[in-house]
DRENZA-122976 format. One record per residue (C-alpha): y, x, z; residue number from 1; residue in one letter. Coordinates in nm, 4 decimals. Example, Ala and Ser with C-alpha at 12.3 -4.5 7.8 and 13.67 -1.06 7.14 Angstrom:
# DRENZA-122976
<node><py>-0.4500</py><px>1.2300</px><pz>0.7800</pz><n>1</n><res>a</res></node>
<node><py>-0.1060</py><px>1.3670</px><pz>0.7140</pz><n>2</n><res>s</res></node>
This chain:
# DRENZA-122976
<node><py>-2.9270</py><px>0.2368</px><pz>-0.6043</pz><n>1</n><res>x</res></node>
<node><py>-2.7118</py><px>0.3291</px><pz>-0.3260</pz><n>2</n><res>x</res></node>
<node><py>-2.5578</py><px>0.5711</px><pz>-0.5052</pz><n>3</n><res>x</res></node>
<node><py>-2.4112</py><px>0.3099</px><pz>-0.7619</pz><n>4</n><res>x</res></node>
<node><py>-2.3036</py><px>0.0469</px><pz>-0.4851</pz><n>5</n><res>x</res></node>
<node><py>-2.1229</py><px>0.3553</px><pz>-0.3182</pz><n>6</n><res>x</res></node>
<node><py>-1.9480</py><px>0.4452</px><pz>-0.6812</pz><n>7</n><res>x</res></node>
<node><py>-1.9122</py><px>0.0783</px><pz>-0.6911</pz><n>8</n><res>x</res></node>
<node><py>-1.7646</py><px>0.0640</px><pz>-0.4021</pz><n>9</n><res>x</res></node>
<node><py>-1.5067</py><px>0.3692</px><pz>-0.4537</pz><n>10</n><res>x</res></node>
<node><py>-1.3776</py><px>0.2444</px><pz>-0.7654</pz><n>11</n><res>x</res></node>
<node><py>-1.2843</py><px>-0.0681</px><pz>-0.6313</pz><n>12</n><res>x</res></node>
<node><py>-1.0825</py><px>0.0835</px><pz>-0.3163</pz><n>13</n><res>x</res></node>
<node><py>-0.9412</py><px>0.3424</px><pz>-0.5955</pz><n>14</n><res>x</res></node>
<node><py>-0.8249</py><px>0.0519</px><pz>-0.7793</pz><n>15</n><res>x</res></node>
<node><py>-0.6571</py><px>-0.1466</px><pz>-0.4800</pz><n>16</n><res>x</res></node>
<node><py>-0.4645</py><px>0.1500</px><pz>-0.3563</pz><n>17</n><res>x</res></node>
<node><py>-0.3285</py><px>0.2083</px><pz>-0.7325</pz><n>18</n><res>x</res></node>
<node><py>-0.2541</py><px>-0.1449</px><pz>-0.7814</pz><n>19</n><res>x</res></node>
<node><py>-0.0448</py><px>-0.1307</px><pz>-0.3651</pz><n>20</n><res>x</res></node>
<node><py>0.0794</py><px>0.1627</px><pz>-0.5252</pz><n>21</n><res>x</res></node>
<node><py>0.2550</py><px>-0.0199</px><pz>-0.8272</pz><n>22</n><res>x</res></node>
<node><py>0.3970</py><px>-0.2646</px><pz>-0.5652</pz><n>23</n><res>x</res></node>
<node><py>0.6132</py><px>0.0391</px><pz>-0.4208</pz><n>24</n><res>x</res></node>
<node><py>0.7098</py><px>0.1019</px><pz>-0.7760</pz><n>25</n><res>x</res></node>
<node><py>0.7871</py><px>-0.2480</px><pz>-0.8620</pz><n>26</n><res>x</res></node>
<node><py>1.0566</py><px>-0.2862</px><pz>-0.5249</pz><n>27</n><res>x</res></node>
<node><py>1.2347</py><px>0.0128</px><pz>-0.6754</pz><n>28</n><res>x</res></node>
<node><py>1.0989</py><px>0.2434</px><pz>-0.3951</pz><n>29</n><res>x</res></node>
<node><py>0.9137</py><px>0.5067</px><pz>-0.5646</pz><n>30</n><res>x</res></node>
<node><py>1.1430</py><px>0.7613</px><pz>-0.4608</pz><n>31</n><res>x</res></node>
<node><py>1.1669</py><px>0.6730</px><pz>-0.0949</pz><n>32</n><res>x</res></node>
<node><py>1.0038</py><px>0.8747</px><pz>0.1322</pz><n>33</n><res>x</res></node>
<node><py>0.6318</py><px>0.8224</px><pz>0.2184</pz><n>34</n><res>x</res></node>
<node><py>0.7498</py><px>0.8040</px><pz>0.6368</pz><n>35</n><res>x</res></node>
<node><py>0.9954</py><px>0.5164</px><pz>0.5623</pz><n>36</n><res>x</res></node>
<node><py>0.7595</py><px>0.3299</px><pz>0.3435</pz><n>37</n><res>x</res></node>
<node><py>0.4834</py><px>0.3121</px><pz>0.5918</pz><n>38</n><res>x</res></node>
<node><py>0.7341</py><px>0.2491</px><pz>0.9037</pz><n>39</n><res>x</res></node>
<node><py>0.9271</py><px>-0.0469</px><pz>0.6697</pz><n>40</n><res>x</res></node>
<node><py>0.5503</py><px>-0.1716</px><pz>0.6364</pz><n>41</n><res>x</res></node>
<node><py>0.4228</py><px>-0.1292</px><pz>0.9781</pz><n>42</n><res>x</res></node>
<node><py>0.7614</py><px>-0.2906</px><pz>1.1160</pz><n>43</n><res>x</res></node>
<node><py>0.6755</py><px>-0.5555</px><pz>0.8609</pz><n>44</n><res>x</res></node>
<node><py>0.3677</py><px>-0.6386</px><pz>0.9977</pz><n>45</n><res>x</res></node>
<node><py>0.5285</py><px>-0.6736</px><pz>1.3199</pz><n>46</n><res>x</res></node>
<node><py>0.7606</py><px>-0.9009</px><pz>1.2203</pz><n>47</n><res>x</res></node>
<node><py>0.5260</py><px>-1.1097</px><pz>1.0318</pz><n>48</n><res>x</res></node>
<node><py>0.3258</py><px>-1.1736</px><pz>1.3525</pz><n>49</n><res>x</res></node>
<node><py>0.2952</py><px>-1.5068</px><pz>1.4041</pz><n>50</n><res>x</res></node>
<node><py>0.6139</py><px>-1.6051</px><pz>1.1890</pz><n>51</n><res>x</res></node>
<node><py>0.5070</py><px>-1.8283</px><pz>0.9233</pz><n>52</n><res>x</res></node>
<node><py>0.8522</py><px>-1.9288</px><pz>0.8227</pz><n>53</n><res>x</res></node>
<node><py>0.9347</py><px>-1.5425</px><pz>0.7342</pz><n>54</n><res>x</res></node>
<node><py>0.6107</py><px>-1.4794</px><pz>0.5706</pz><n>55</n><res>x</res></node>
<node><py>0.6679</py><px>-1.7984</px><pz>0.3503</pz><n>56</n><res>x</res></node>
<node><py>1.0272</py><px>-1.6212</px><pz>0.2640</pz><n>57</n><res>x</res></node>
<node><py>0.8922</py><px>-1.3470</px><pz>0.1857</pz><n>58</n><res>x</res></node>
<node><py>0.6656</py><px>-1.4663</px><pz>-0.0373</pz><n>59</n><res>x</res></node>
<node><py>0.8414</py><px>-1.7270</px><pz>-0.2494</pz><n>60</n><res>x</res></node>
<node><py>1.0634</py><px>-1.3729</px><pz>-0.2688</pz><n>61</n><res>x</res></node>
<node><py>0.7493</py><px>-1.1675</px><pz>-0.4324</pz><n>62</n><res>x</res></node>
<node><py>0.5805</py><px>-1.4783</px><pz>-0.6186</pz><n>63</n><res>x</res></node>
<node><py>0.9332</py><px>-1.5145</px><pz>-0.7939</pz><n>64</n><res>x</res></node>
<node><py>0.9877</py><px>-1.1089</px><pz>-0.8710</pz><n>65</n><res>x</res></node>
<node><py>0.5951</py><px>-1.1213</px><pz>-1.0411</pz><n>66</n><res>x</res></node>
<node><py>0.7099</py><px>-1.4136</px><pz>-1.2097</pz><n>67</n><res>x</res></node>
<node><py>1.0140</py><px>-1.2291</px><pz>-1.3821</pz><n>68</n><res>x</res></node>
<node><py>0.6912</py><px>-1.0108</px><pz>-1.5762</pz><n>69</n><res>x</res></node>
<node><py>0.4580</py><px>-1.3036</px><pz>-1.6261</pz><n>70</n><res>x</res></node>
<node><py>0.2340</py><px>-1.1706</px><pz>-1.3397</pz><n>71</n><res>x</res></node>
């Protein structure tokens, strides 16, 4: 039984990072490289800190770019 909650458990993390990864693709960074995506996201998370007015910018900015493929 463990066994199966640990597969359980890996598939679901195995699908979140594909799905994080598709974001990446979906910005048009796929061919960035790996060091400048992580320090645009950690500088992100900086900057989001605390700054509701940004992370509401940001957001109406992805909500409308899923909305251009009915996502």
């Amino acid at each position: 039984m463990v066994r199966a909650m640990t597969t359980d458990a890996r598939k679901k993390d195995t699908r979140e990072k594909i799905e994080l990864g598709g974001l990446i693709v979906k910005a048009g960074l796929r061919y960035e490289k790996r060091a400048l995506l992580l320090g645009a996201l950690v500088e992100l998370g900086r900057r989001l800190k605390g700054d509701e007015a940004e992370r509401a910018r940001l957001t109406a900015i992805g909500a409308k770019e899923f909305g251009d493929d009915g996502e």
